[in-house]
C-alpha positions in Angstrom: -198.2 145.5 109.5 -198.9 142.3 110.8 -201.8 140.2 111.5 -201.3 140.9 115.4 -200.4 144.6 114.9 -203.8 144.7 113.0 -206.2 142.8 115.1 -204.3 144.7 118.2 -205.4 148.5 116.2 -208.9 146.9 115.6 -209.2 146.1 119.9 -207.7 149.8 120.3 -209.8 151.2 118.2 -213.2 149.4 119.9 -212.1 149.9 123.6 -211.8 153.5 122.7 -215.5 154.2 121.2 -216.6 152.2 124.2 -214.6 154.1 126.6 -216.3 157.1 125.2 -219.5 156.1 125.0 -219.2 155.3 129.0 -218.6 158.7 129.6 -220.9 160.2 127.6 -223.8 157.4 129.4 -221.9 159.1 132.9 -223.7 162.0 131.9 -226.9 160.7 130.2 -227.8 157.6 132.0 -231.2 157.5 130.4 -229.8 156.9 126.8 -231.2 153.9 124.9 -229.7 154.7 121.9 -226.4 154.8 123.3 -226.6 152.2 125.5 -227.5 149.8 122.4 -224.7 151.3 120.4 -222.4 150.7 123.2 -223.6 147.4 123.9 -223.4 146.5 120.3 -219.3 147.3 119.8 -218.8 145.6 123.2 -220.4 142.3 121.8 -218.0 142.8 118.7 -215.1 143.3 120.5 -215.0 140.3 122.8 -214.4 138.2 120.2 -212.1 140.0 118.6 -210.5 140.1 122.2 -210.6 136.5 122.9 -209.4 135.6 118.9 -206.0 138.1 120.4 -205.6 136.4 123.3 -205.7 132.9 122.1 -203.1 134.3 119.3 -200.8 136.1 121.3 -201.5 135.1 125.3 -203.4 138.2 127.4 -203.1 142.0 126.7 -203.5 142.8 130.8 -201.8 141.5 133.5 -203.8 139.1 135.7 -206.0 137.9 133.6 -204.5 134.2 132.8 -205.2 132.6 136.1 -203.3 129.5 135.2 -199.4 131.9 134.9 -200.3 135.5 135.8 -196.4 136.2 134.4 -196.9 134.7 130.9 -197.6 138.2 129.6 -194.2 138.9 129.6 -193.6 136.1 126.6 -195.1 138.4 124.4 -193.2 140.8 122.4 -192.3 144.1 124.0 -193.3 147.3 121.7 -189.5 147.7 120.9 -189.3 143.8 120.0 -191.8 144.3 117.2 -190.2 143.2 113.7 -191.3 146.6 111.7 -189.6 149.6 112.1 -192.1 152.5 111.1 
């Protein structure tokens, strides 16, 4: 697995527990213990986010404002050098 492949798990992996702790906070606004968990993996994952898309250009369209095309330089899933 490579360095991008990990790192690219890792953001999954963190936009997933936040995902679901922002359903559970639909339900129970008034949650401070949630809402500090949740804010805590979203201040981990930024950087992890940003250290990606310095790597290997942006994971969403639209977000480079400079080329909003340049994500399609990057490797499609079919592209990848492992076969698992």
């Amino acid at each position: 697995m490579t360095e991008r492949d990990i790192l690219l798990k890792q953001l999954s992996s963190y936009q997933f527990l936040i995902d679901d702790l922002q359903l559970y906070l639909d339900t129970h606004p008034n949650d401070e213990k949630t809402i500090k968990k949740m804010n805590e993996y979203t201040a981990k994952m930024i950087p992890m986010r940003e250290k990606f898309e310095k790597l290997y250009g942006p994971l969403t369209t639209g977000e480079d404002s400079k080329n909003s095309w340049i994500w399609v330089n990057a490797p499609w899933p079919w592209e990848n050098e492992e076969v698992e």
